[in-house]
N, C-alpha and C positions, 0 to 999 in steps of 0.2 A: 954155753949151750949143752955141752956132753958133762958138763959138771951137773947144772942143774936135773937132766934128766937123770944122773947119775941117783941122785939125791932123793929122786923120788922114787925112783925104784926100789933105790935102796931101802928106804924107810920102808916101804911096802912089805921088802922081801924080810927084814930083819925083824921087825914089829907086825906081827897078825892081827892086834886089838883098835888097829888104831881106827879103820872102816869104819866103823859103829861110833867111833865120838865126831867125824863128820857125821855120820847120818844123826844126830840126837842135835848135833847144831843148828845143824837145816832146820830139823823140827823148830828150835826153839826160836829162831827167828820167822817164821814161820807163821806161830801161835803170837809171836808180838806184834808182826805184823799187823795179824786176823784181831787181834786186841785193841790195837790202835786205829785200826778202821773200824771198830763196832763202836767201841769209844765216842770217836768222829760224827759215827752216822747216828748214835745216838743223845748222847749229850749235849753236841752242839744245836740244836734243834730246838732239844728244851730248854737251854738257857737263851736263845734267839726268841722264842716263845714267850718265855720270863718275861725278857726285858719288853718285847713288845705290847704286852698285855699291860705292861706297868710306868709305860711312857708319860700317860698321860695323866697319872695318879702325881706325878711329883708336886711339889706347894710350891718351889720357887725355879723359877727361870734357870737358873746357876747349875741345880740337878737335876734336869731332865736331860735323860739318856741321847734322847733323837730330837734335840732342836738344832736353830739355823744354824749350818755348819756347811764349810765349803762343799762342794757338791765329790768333788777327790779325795775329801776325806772320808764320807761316808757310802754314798753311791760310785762306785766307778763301773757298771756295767751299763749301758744306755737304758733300758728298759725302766731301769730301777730309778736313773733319771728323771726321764720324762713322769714317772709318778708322782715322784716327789715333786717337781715341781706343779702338779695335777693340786697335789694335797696342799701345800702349799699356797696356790691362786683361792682354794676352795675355803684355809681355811682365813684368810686373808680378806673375802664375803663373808663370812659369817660374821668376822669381827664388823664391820661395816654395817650389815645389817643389825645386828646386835644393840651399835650404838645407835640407828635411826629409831629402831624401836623404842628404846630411850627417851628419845627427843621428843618424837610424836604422842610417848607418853605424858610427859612433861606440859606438849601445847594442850594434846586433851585438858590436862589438869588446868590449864589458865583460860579456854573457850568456857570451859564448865563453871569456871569462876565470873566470867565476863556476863554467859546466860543469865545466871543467878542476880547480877547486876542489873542487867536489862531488864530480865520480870523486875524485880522493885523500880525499877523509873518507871513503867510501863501502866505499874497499879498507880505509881503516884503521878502521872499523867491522867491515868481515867480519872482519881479522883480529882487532878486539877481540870479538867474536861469537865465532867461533870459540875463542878461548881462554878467554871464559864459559864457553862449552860444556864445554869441556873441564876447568873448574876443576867445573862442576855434578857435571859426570861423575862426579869422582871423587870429590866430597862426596857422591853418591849410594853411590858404592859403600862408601867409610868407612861411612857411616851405615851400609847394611847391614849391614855387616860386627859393627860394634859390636850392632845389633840382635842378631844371630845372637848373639854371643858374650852377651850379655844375655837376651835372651827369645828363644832357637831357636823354629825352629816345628816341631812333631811332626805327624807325619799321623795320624789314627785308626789306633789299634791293629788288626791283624787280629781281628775275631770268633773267639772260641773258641767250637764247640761240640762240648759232649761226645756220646759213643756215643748212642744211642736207649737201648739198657737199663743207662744209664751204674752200676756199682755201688761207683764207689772212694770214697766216703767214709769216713772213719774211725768205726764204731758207737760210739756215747755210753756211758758207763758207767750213765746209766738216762736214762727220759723224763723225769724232772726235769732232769735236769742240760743240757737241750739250751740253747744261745745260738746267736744266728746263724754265728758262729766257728765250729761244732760242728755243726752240722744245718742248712745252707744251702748252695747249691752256687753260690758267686759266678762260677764258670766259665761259668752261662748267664745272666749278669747282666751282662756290660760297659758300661761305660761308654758308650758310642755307640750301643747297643742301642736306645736309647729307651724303652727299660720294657716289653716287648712282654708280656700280660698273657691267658692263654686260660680264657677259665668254663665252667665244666662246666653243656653242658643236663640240665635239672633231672630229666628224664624219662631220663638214661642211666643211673640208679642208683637203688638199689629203693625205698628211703625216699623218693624226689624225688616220688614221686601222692599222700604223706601233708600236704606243705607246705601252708601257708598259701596258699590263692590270689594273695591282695592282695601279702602279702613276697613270690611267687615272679614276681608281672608285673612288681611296682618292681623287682627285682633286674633281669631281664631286661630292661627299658625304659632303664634307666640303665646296665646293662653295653653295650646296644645306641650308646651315645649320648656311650661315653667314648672315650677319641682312644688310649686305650692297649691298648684291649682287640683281641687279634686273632684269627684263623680258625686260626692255622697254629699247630699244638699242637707243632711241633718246633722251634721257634724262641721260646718264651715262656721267660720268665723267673720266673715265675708263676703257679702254676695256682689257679684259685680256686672253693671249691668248698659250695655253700650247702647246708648240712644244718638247719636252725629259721628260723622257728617251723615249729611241728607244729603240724597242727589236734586232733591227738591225742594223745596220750602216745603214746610209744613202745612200743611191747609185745615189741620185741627186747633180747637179756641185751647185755651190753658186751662178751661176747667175739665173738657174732653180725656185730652193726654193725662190728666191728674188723674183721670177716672181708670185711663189704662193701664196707667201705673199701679192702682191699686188691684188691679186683676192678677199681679204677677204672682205664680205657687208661692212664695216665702216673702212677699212684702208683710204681712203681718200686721194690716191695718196700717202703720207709721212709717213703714221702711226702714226700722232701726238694723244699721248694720248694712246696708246697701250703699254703692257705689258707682252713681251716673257718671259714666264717661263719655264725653264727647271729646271728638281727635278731629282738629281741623286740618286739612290738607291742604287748603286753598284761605288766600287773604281773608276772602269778603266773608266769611264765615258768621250768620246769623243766630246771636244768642235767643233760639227759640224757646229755652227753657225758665226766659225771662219771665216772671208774674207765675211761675207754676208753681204749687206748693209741693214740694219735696218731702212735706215731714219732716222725720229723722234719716232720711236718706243724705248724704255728703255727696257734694257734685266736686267734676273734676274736669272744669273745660280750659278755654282759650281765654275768653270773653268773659268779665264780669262787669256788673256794674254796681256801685255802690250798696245801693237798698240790697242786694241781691247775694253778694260774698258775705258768707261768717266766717272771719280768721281765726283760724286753729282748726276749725271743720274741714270747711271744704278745699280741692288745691288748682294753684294755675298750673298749667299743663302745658308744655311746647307744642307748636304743630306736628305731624306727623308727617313729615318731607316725603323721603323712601319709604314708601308703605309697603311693596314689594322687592326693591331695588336694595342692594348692598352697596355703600358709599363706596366710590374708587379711590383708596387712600394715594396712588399713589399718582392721581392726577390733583387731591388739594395741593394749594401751592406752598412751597418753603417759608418757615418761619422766620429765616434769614434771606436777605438783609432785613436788620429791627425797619429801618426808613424805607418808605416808598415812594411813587411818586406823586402821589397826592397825601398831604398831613390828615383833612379827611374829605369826607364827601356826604353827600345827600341829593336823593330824587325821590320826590312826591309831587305831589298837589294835594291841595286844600282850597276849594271854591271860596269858601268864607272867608279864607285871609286875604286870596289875592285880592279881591276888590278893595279891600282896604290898603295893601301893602302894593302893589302895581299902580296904582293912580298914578294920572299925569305930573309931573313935576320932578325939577332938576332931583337927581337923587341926593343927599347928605351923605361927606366925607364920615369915616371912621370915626375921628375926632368927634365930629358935630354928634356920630349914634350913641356914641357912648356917654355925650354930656345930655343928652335928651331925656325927659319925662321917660317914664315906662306907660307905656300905654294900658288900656285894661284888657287887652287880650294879646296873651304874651306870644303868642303865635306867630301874631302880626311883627312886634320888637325879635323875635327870632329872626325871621325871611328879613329884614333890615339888616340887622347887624351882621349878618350871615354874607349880605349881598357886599356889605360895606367890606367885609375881610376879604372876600373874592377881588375885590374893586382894588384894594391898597396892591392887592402882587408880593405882600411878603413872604408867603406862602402860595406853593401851586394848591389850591382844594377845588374842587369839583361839587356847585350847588346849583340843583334845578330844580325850579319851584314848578313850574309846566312841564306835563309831559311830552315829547315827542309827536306818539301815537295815544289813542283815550285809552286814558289810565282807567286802571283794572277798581272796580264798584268799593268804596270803604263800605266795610261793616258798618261802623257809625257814621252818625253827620259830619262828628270835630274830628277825623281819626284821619289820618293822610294815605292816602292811595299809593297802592305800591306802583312803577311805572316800569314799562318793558315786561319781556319774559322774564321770565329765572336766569337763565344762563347768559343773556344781556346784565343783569343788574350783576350778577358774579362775576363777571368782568373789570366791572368798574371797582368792585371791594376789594380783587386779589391786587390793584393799586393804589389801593388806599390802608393806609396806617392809621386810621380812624373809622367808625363808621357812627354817622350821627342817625340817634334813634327819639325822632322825637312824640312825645309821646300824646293822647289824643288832646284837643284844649277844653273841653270838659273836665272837670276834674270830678265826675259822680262815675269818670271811667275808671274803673279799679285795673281791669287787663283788658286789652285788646289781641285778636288774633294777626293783627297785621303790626305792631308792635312785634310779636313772637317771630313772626314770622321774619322781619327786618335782624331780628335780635340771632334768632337759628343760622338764617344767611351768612351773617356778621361772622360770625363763630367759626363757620365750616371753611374759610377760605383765610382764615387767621386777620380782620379785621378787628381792632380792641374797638367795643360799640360805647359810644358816650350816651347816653340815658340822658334827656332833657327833658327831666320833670319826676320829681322823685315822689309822688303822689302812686306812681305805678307799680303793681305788684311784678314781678319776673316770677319765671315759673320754679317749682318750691323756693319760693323765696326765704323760708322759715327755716330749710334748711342747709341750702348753698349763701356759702357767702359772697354776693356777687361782687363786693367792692376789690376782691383779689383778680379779678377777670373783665369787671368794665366799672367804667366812669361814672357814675350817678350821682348829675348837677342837677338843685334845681331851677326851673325856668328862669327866676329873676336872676342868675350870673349868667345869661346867654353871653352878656359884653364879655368877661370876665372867660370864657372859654376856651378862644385861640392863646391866650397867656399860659393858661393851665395847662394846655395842650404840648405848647413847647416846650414846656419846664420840665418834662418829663424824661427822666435819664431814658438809655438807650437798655438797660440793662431792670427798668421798671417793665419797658415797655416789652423785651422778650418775655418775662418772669411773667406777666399779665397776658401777653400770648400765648404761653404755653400753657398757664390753667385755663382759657378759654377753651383750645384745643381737647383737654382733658376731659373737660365738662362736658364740651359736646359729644368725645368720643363713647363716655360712658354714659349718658342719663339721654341724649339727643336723637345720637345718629342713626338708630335705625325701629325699626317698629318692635322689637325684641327688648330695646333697649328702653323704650318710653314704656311698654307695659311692666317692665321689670321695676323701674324705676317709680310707676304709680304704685305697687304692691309694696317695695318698699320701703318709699314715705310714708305709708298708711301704718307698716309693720314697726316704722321704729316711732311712730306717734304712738302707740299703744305697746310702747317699749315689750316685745316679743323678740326673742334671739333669733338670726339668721339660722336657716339648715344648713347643716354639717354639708361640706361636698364630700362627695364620692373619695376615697383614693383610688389609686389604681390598683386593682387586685394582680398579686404575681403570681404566674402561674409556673411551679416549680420544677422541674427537672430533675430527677434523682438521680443519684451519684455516689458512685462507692467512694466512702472515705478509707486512705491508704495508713501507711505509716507516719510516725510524727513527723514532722519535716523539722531539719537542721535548722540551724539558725546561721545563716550567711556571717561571715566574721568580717567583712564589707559593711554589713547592717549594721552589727551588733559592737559595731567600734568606737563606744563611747566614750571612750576617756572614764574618767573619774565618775561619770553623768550619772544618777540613779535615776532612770527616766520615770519613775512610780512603779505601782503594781501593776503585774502582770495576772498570775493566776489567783492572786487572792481577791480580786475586783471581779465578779462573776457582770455579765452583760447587762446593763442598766440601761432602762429604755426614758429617754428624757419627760417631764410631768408633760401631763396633757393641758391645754389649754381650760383653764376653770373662770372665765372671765365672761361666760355669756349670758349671762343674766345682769350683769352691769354695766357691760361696754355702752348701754342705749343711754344710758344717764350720765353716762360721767363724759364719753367722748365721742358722743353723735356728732355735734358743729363739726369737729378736727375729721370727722370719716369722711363726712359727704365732699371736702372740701381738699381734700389732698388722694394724690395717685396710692394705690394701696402699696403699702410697704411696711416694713418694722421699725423704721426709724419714727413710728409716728405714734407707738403702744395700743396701735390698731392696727391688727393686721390685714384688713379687707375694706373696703365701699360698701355700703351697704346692698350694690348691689350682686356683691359677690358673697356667696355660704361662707362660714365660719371654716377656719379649715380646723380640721379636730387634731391635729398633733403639733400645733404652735402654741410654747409656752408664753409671758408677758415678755417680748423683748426687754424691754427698762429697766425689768426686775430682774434680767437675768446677765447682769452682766457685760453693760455696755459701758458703763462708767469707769474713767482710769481712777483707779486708786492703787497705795502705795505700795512700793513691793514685798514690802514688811505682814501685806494685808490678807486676812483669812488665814489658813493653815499652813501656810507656806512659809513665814518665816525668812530665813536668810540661807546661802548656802546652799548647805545638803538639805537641809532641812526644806528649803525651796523645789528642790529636786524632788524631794520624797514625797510631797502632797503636792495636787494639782492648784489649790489655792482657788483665789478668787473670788466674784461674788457668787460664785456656784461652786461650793467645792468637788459637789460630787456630778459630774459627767462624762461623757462619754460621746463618740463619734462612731460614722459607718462609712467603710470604704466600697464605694459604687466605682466597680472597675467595668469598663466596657469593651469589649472583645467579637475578633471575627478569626474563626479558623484557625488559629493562633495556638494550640495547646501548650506546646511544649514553654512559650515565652511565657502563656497565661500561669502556668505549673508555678515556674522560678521566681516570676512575680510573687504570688500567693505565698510561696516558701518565704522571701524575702519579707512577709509580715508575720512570719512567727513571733513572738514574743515582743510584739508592741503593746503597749501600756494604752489603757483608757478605752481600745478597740472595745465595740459595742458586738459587730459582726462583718460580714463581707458580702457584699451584693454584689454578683456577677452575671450583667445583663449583656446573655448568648444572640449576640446578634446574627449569627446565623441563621439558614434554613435548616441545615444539616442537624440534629444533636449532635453531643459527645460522642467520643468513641467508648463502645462496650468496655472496654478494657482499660479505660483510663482512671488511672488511680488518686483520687484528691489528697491534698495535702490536708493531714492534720496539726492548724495551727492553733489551737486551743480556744477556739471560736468558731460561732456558725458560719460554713458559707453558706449563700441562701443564691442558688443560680437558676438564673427568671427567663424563660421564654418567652420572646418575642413576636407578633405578627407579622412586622414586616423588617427588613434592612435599613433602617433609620439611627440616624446619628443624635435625631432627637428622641429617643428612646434610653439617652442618657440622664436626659433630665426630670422621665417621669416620675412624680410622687409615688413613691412603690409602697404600699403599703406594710412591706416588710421593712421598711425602716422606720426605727422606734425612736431614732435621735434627731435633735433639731440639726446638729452640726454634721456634715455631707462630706465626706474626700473624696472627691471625682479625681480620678487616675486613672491615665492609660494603662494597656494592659503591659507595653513596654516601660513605664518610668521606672526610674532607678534611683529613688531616695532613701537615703540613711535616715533608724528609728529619730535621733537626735535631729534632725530635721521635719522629720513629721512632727513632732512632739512641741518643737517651737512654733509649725505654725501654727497648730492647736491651740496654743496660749495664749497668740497675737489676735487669733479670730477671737477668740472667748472678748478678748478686749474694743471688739469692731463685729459685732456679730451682725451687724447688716451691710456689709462690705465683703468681697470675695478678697481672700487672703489667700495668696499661691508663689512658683518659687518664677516661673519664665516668663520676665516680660516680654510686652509688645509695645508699640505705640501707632499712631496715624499721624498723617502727615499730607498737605494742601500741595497738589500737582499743580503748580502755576502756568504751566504751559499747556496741561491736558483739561484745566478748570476741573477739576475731580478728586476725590481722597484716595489716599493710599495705606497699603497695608508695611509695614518696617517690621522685621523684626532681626536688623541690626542691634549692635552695641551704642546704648545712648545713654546721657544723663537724665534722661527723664520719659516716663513711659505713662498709656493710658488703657491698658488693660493687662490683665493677666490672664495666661490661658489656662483651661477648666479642665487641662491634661493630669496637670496636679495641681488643686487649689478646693479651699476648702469654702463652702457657702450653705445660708443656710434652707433648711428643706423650701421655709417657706416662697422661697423664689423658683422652686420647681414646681411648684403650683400655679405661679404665674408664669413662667414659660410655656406649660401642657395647657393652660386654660383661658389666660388672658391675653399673651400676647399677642399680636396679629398673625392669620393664620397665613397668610403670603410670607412672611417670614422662615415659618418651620417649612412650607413650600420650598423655598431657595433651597433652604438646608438641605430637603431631600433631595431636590435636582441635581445640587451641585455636590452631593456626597461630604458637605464640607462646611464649615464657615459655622457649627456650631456653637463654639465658646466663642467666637465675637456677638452672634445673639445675644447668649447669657452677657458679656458684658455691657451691651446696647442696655438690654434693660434692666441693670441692677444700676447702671450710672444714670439711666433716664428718672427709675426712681428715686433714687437716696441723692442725685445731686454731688453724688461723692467720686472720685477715683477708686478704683481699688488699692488692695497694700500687695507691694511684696516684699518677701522675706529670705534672709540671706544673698550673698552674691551669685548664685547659681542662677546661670541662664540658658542651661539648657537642663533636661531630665534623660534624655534616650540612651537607654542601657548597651555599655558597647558589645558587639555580635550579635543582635537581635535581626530580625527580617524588617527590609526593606518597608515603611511606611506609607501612607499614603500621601504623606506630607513631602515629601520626598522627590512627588512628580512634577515635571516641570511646570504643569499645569494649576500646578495647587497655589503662588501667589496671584499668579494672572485672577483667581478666580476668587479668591481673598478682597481683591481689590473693587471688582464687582460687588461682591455683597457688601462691602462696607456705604458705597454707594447707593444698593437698596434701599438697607436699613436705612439710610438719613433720606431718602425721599418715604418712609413708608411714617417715622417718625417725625417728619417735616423740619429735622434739626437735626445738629453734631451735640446728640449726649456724652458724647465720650472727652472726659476731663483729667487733660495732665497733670502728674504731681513729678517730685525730684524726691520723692520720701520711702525711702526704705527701712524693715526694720532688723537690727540686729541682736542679738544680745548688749546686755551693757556694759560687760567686761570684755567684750569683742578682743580679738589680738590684744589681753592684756596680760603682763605676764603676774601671777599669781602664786602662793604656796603650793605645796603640792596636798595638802590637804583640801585648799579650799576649792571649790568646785564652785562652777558657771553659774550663775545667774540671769535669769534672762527680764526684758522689759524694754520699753521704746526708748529711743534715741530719736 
């Protein structure tokens, strides 16, 4: 310590210079200092600068300054961190986006190539469109062409009509010798006429305040009431003119009344083209018009007598029973049992025979009448042999030659008196299984009114009537074939008759009951009926086509159409099935009936003679209009043939055309509906994409409309939804004029059928088109304890209807539901809210004689979660079972016929390739 300071002093005090080389040191460090921080602050800055600015210029990875490097090696102050990693994320997005950009360049470049693509298919589409077109074209024009040359179309003929006092007919060499050829002026009859028909008011000619009251309201009430009758006397084709009944005889001579007759506006000197009708109400009915010249006037009475009938002219005519009065169908009696208790019966008198046939003496055994001479008035050999079968007891029958009480006046001398009232002798025929009609013993008698009159009786209480004497005209004889409804023997087999009688199966004698029935129902029973019936005999003698009936105009309800509706994957679960087209078959409405202008020639006998229906290639009586949207049943597809047959093919290829003898058709589904939307909706959905569908007829049975807001489904067809009058369940079966198809699917608004089920039974019906073809049986069934039918719709092998919930039939049987069938019928229906498809089946088996078909094992349709039914209520068989009992007393029988026949496809549960697909056809 005293060293060192020693040392320093000393050097101090011994050296003066040495101050100044410290201070010059300081300096110098100092200035290196002041160097090395200018240095610092300025150099490194710009070499930081340098390198920064030249980062991003380097070419490869290896030499760039500032790439990815530990963050400690390069950053270690936080700030300078987080930037980096900022730069880092940012530029880590660009590369990303960089290469989308890329990409999306790339797809541009292959859409742009694809465009370019499309336009050329696009142009060579038009030009293959276009030369479709053009090939259509001119397969359209061919086809014309070949039409024309095949079946021209003619326009209606101009209407001819003659002068007002036209007189160029040619006169007859007598008034027998008239035929329509000869005494009819076809010049005011053409064919396109329509039948135009003018009646004389009854009060414009002198005899018309003698008439019968009751004949001259029915004539009137029913001329008022027919579709042909018109105002305009210069344009008729027909004049018709009622002279009987009298309430009196007559008191004018024949040359008088001829004088009268020629006073009528439009008799025209001859009376060609007029048509005297007398309607007798009563037996004894007096042919006044006997010895009168008529001209070329045609009579139409009861009564004729030899000299006096020209066949092919003039017509016989039934009596006129119910002049005012509607028959009470459901007091005639049952057509069952076939046997009753008398085989048959007869009550008359005849003055002239008894005294010959009543003389005293033992009467002769059966035996001895049938080995005996024939006498020469076979009247008398009747009342014998007659007595002699009564007398054996092999038979219970019922013959009275005397009446009780005096018998009611015959028209003629030989003609047999009817005996008792009406409803006395209708007693004795509801127990008799014959009724003998014998006929007058004059044979210069062509008709009698008390004949008719026996014959009408016979009929209305289901009596088969035996005809004894076949000399006798029956009323249009020319055009009923009576032999299908009664017996006509003549005289000389009287013996020969109780043999004939017996021989007669049980199953002749209903089938011969039931067209008696028929007969009478349609041409007899009521005053509506006989005048319809004389108009029409006249109208197909001068072969004129019946008028078109009316359909039913729909009156439509509009409705917003929504979105396309789905197609249910429940529906649409076909398998393999190509069920056909869908949208490429636009709505095809089936051909119209083009047969009226020849049905009068080819199948008049078969109309007048059978219940109207399709199985007959007549679809009406003549006393029913033509209906205008029935094609030829026979021609369309009734016949089986093979399944190889039409366009269909095998396979897919069966699948892929509808085949057939119609290939090309189509059906309409009539769904019926109350309040229901939301099930109506899901239904309607559930027909999207069915095949062959024509359109959708939805009859709102409500009061109420839709709701504002309810959105339809668009299923690639019309719906067409029809307002109603009233709440009726037979509002289902109206011919609605919006359907353009012969073929019908009636469904509820709940059913729940898969396309591949609709589709089959479309195929089955095409092959039975006058049969209802549906999927739920039913059957009836004889309550032996209750004596009454019943309704079943258990599980059974064998069934006799199918209900019209889902089942397909065709239009023309709604035409006879709405028009022909009886109206106490649709009555029940409406009372009892119910029991309509057993209707429909009553009379589609009353006509065809047929069962219905059904198809597949499916025995029920009701969609599961739907709202409670009507079917449902306890009350609904109880009430089933009543109408079924109606129906057979309103029909006087059990139309309804069991079968064990169902159909299925023909590879049913079979197990197959998986290419090959179903084919369907009867088993």
């Amino acid at each position: 310590m005293t060293g060192y300071t020693m040392l320093r002093n000393g050097g101090g005090a011994g050296n003066g210079g040495q101050p100044w080389v410290l201070r010059w040191s300081n300096r110098i460090r100092l200035t290196w200092l002041s160097f090395t921080l200018f240095v610092i602050l300025v150099f490194f800055p710009l070499i930081a600068h340098y390198y920064l600015t030249t980062i991003d210029e380097a070419e490869e990875p290896g030499k760039r300054i500032f790439g990815p490097r530990p963050g400690s090696e390069l950053c270690e102050v936080k700030h300078v961190q987080d930037l980096c990693r900022i730069r880092e994320s940012v530029s880590e997005e660009l590369l990303q986006l960089e290469a989308k950009r890329q990409e999306l360049n790339g797809e541009i470049a292959r859409l742009n190539l694809k465009i370019e693509a499309c336009k050329k298919s696009i142009d060579n589409a038009k030009q293959d469109l276009l030369q479709l077109k053009n090939v259509i074209s001119q397969t359209e024009h061919s086809y014309k062409e070949l039409m024309a040359q095949n079946q021209p179309k003619l326009s209606l003929p101009v209407r001819l009509l003659p002068d007002k006092d036209d007189v160029g007919l040619p006169l007859p060499k007598s008034a027998r010798s008239c035929r329509l050829h000869s005494c009819f002026d076809y010049s005011r009859c053409p064919l396109s006429s329509g039948f135009p028909v003018y009646v004389y008011d009854a009060s414009s000619y002198p005899w018309g305040e003698g008439l019968d009251p009751l004949v001259k309201q029915a004539f009137a009430a029913s001329a008022k009431s027919s579709v042909y009758v018109t105002d305009n006397p210069s344009i008729a084709c027909l004049y018709v003119v009622l002279v009987g009944e009298l309430q009196e005889p007559l008191s004018l001579s024949p040359s008088d009344l001829e004088s009268q007759l020629h006073t009528l506006p439009y008799w025209r000197t001859d009376g060609h083209n007029h048509l005297l009708v007398h309607l007798s109400r009563k037996s004894m009915t007096q042919n006044f018009l006997f010895n009168v010249s008529t001209g070329r006037a045609a009579m139409a009475q009861s009564t004729f007598l030899e000299s006096q009938y020209r066949d092919g002219f003039d017509l016989v005519v039934s009596p006129l029973v119910h002049a005012l009065s509607e028959p009470n169908f459901l007091e005639v009696p049952s057509q069952v049992p076939v046997k009753r208790k008398f085989l048959f019966s007869f009550q008359g008198e005849k003055v002239e025979s008894l005294r010959n046939s009543l003389q005293e003496g033992p009467p002769r055994s059966f035996e001895e009448e049938m080995e005996g001479d024939p006498p020469a008035d076979y009247d008398d050999r009747i009342i014998g042999t007659l007595k002699a079968v009564q007398d054996s007891h092999l038979d219970q029958v019922l013959v009275e030659f005397t009446c009780k009480n005096r018998p009611r006046t015959a028209s003629l001398p030989t003609e047999w008196a009817l005996c008792g009232e009406r409803e006395e002798r209708l007693e004795v025929l509801k127990a008799s299984t014959f009724a003998l009609v014998i006929a007058p013993g004059d044979g210069r008698v062509v008709a009698s009114a008390g004949c008719g009159m026996r014959l009408f009786e016979a009929l209305e209480v289901g009596a088969i009537p035996v005809i004894l004497g076949d000399q006798s005209r029956l009323p249009y004889h020319q055009l009923i074939r009576w032999s299908e409804a009664a017996l006509i023997v003549p005289k000389p087999r009287i013996t020969e008759v109780h043999f004939l009688l017996r021989s007669i199966s049980d199953n002749d004698l209903l089938a011969m009951r039931r067209q008696g029935r028929f007969l009478w129902e349609t041409y007899f029973a009521t005053a509506e009926n006989v005048f319809s019936t004389l108009l029409a005999s006249f109208r197909t003698r001068i072969q004129i086509p019946a008028a078109p009936i009316p359909e039913e105009p729909a009156q439509e309800i509009p409705h917003k159409a929504g979105k396309a509706a789905g197609t249910d994957p429940n529906m649409a679960d076909n398998g393999d099935l190509d069920l056909g087209p869908v949208e490429t078959e636009p709505p095809y409405a089936s051909p119209r009936y083009l047969r009226n202008f020849t049905f009068t020639a080819a199948d008049t006998y078969r109309a007048w003679n059978r219940p109207p229906g399709p199985f007959h290639l007549f679809p009406h009586t003549p006393l029913d209009p033509l209906l205008p949207s029935e094609a030829k049943f026979l021609g369309s597809g009734t016949g089986f043939r093979p399944i190889g047959g039409g366009a269909g093919g095998s396979g897919k290829e069966f699948q892929a055309a509808l085949g057939g003898n119609v290939p090309r058709e189509q059906f309409t589904v009539v769904m019926l509906t109350y309040e229901r939307e939301e099930v109506l909706m899901n239904s309607l959905e559930r027909l999207n994409g069915l095949p062959y569908l024509n359109k959708v007829v939805v009859v709102w049975n409500s009061p109420k409309p839709p709701s504002d807001d309810l959105l339809w489904p668009d299923i690639g067809v019309p719906i067409v939804v029809v307002r109603t009058e009233k709440n009726s369940l037979n509002n289902r079966f109206l011919p609605w004029d919006s359907i353009e198809t012969e073929a019908i699917l009636s469904i509820d608004d709940d059913a729940h059928l898969r396309h591949d089920e609709i589709m089959f039974g479309f195929r089955v019906w095409r092959e039975a088109r006058d049969r209802i073809v549906g999927f739920p049986g039913r059957y009836h069934a004889w309550d032996v304890n209750h004596q009454s039918w019943l309704y079943n719709s258990n599980y059974s092998c064998e069934l006799s209807m199918v209900l019209t919930g889902a089942a397909f039939f065709h239009k023309y049987y709604a035409y006879l539901y709405s028009y022909v069938m009886p109206q106490a019928i649709r009555d029940m229906v409406d009372e009892y809210i119910n029991c309509e498809d057993i209707a429909m089946n009553f009379l589609v088996s009353h006509i065809t004689r047929k069962p219905p078909i059904k198809v597949t094992s499916r025995w029920t349709f009701r969609c599961p979660g739907c709202p409670q039914a009507l079917s449902h209520d306890d009350s609904h068989f109880h009430e089933r079972h009543k109408c079924i009992n109606f129906f057979v007393k309103v029909y006087g029988y059990m139309p309804l016929l069991y079968t064990q026949f169902r159909v299925d496809s023909v590879l049913f549960k079979t197990r197959l390739p998986h290419d090959k697909t179903k084919c369907f056809k009867f088993i």
